[in-house]
C-alpha positions as CSV (number, residue, x, y, z in Angstrom):
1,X,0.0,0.0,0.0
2,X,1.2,3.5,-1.3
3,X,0.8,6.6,0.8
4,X,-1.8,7.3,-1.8
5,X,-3.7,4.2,-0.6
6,X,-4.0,4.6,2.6
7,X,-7.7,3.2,4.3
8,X,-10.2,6.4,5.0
9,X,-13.4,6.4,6.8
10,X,-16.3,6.7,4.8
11,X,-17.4,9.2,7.8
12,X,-16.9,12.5,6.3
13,X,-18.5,11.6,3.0
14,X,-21.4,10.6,4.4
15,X,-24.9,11.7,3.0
16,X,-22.8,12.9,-0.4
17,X,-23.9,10.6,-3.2
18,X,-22.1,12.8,-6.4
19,X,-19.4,14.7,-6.4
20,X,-16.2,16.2,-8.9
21,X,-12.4,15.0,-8.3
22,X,-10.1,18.0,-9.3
23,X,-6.6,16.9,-9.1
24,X,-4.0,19.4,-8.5
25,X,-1.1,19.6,-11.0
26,X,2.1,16.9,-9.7
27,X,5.2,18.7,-9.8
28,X,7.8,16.9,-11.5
29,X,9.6,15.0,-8.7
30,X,6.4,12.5,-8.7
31,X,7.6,11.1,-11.2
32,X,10.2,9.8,-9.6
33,X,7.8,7.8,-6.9
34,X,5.9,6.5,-9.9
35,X,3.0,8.8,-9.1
36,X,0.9,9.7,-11.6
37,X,-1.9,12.2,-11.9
38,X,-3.7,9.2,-13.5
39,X,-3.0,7.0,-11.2
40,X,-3.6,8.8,-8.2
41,X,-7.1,10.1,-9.4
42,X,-7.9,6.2,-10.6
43,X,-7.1,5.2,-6.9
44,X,-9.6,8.0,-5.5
45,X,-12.2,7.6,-7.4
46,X,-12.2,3.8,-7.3
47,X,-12.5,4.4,-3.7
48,X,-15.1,6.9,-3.9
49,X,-17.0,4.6,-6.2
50,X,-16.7,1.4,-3.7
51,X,-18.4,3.9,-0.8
52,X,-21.6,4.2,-3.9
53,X,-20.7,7.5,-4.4
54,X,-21.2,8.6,-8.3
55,X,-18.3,10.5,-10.2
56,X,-19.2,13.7,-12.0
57,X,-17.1,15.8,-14.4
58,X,-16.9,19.8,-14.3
59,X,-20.3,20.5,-15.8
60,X,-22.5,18.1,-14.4
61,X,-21.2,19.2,-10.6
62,X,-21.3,23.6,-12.1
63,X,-25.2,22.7,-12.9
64,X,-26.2,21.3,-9.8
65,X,-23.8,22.6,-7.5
66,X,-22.3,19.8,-6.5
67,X,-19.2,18.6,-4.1
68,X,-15.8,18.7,-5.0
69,X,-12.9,16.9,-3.6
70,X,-9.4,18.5,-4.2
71,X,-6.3,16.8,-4.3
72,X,-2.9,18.2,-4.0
73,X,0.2,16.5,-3.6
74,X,3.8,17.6,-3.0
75,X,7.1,16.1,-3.8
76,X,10.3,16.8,-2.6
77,X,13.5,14.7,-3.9
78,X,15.5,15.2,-6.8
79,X,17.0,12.0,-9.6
80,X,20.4,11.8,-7.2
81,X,18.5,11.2,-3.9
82,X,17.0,8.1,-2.5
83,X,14.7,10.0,0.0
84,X,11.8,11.5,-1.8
85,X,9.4,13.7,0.6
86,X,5.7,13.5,0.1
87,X,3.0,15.4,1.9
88,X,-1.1,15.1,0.6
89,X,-3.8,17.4,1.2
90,X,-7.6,16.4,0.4
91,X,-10.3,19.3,0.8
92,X,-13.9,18.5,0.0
93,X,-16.4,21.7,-0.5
């Protein structure tokens, strides 16, 4: 399990049945982890999906005002070292 896998409680997302994923641009150092944006927004909304709650794209949640979760990740390494920094931060409004 990844950093970007860890288990979350269902909780806080409770009564939200739709809502967007906007993923923050990676800087470049994620690469270096093997993050991608892809592949850190197919591990949240997979999760999000397994909880029953629907993803929407930018104009279905605009016309109904919907939820949004946003995701930003930070990096902090370079291609010489062997410890590569990480920090997450999800925000849902």
């Amino acid at each position: 399990m990844t950093p970007f896998e860890t288990d979350v409680s269902s909780a806080p997302l409770k009564g939200i049945d739709k809502i967007y994923v906007l993923v923050e641009d990676l800087p470049k150092d994620a690469a270096l982890i093997n993050l991608s944006e892809e592949r850190l927004r197919t591990v949240i909304e997979l999760k999000l999906r397994k909880e029953g709650i629907k993803i929407v794209g930018k104009k279905e949640r605009i016309a109904q005002i919907l939820p949004c979760l946003y995701v930003n990740v930070n990096v902090a390494g370079g291609e010489v070292s062997t410890l590569h920094l990480c920090s997450k931060r999800l925000l849902l409004y």
